[in-house]
N, C-alpha and C positions, 0 to 999 in steps of 0.2 A: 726476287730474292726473298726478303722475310718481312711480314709481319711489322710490323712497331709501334705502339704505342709510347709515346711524350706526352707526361704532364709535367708543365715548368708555368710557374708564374711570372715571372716575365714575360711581354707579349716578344718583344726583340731577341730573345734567348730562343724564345719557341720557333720565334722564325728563321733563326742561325739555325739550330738542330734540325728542323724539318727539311731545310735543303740541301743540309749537309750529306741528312740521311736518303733523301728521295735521289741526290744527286750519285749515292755508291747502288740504286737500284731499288729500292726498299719500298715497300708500301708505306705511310708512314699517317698515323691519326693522332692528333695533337687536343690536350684540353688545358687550361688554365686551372683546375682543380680537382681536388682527389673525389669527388662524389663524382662529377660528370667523366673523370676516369676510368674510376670503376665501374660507371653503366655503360661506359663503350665495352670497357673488357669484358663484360658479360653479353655482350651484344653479336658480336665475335671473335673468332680463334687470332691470337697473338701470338707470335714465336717469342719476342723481346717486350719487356715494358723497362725507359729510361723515365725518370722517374725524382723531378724536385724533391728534398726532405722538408723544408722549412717553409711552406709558403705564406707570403704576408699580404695583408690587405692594410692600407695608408698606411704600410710602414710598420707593422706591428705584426709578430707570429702569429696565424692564426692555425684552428684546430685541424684542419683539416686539409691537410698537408701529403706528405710522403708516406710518413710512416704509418700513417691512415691506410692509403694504399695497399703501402705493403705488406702490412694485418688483414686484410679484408681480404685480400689474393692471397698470401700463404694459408690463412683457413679455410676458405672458401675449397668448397669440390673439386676445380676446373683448374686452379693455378698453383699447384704444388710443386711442378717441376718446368713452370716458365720461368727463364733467368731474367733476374732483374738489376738495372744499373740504380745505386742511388748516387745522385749529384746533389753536393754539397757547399752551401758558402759560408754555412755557420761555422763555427768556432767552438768548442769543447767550453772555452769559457764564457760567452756570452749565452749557450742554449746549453749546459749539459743534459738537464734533461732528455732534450729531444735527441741529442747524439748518442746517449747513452740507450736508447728506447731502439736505435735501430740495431736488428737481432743480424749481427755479420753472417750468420747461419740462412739468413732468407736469401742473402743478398750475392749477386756474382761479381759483383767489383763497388768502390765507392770512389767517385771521383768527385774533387774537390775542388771549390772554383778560384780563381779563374783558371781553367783548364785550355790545353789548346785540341783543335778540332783531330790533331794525332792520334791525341789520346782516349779521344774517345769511339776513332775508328776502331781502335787497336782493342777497347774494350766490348764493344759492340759483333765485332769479329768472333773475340774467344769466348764471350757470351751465346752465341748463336752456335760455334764451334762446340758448346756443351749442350744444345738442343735436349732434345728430350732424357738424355743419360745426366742430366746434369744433376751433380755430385755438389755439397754445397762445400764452399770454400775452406780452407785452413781460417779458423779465427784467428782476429787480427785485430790489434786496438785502433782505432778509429777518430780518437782525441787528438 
């Protein structure tokens, strides 16, 4: 089937999503951060990247996250028109910043946690469903 890259900081999220996804047929390369992410996705071709916003180390948001990610592939050469999921467990009020940094224009759905494993078939599906034609979404507030 397709492609997938997962970065999620938790190691127990990564390993829900990796079976979830390997189990609907999927290739699927997993990293715990957006640097070791990005050097897979420049390593090779990715149909999908799902994609942690906030990741923390002892507990505490660190920089280098999602929306790292998803800067680094929207400008980049190669990933202009790879759809991307971001998943969410922050809260508009405890991270605005970081909620408000992601550009709903890069992204092809944002799902927010805790989520059930439906819903991210479902978005993984229409994601992949917009492959290379992919149009970027209707903005949509995100708070």
């Amino acid at each position: 089937m397709a492609n997938i890259l997962v970065m999620e900081d938790d190691e127990q999220q990564l390993e829900l999503l990796r079976y979830m996804l390997t189990r609907r047929g999927h290739a699927v390369v997993t990293t715990l951060d957006a640097s070791e992410a990005y050097k897979k996705f420049c390593e090779r071709k990715f149909d999908l990247v799902v994609t942690d916003i906030v990741v923390r180390k002892q507990g505490t948001p660190f920089p280098d996250g999602g929306t790292t990610l998803i800067r680094r592939i929207r400008t980049g050469l190669t990933g202009k028109n790879i759809p991307i999921i971001a998943v969410t467990g922050a809260r508009a009020m405890e991270h605005p910043r970081i909620i408000k940094s992601i550009r709903t224009d890069w992204v092809s759905d944002i799902l927010r946690k805790p989520f059930d494993m439906a819903s991210l078939l479902k978005a993984v599906d229409a994601a992949l469903g917009q492959g290379s034609e992919r149009t970027p979404r209707a903005e949509r507030s995100v708070a």
